[in-house]
N, C-alpha and C positions, 0 to 999 in steps of 0.2 A: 544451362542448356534447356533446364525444362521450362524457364520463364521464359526464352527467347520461342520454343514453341507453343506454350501459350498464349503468348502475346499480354503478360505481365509484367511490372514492372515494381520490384521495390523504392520505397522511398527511403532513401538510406538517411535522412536527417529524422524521420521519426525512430530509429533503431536504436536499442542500448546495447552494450555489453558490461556485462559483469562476471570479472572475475575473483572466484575462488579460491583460495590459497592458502593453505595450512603447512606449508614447508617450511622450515625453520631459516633456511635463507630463501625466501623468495628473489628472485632475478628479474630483470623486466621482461613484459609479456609484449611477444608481437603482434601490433593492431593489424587488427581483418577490415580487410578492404573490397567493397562490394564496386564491381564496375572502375575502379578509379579512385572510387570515395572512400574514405576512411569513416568504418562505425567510431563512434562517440562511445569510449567507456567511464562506466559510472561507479561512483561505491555502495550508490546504493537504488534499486529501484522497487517502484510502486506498484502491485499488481492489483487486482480486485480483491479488497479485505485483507490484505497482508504487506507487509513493506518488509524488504530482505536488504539488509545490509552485506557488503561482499566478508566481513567475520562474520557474518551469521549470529547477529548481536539482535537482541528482542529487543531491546534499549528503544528503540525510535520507531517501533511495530506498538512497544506499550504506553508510552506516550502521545502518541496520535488516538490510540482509543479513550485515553484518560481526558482528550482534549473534547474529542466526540460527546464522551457522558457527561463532562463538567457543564457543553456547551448546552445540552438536553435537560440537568438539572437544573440550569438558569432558566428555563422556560417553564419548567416544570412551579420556578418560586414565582413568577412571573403571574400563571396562572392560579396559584394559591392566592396571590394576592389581590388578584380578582376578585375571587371570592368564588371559585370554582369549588364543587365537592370534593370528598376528599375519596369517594367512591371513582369518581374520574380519575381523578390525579393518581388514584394507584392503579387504573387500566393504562392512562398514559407509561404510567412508570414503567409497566411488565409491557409493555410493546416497542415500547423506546427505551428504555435503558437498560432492562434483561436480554433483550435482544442481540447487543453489543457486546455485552460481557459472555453471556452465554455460547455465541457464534462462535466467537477464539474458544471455548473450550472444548465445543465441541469438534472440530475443526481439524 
């Protein structure tokens, strides 16, 4: 009702759902339907700096950051071999890859 008087409209092919479920028989879950359209549920989705699995598993949140810094220390060797300082390469280090690791912790 309230998008029909604001004159909004969702796009229901950008929408996820995820669902939760810690009950020891989970049963299936009835999909939400916006207008007609059936949401897309997912097991797992990607927010800004986090990735939630619907068990709420770290598993695939700690691997994409270990992806992140492996991909940052290959630059980091890249520019060693340059022949970059090594007074650079450790402000690189501590902006780009403390940054990363440090974010999740404090977070």
């Amino acid at each position: 009702i309230c998008n029909l008087m604001s004159h909004l409209s969702l796009n229901v092919s950008k929408i996820k759902e995820i669902v939760i479920d810690f009950r020891k028989q989970s049963g299936t879950h009835i999909p939400v339907y916006i207008d007609t359209a059936e949401v897309r549920m997912v097991e797992r989705i990607r927010l800004p700096g986090v990735n939630i699995s619907s068990t709420l598993s770290l598993t695939n949140h700690i691997e994409t950051m270990a992806k992140k810094a492996h991909q940052l220390l290959h630059f980091l060797r890249r520019l060693r071999k340059f022949g970059t300082s090594l007074t650079t390469l450790n402000s690189i280090y501590r902006c780009a890859i403390e940054s990363i690791s440090m974010k999740q912790v404090n977070d």
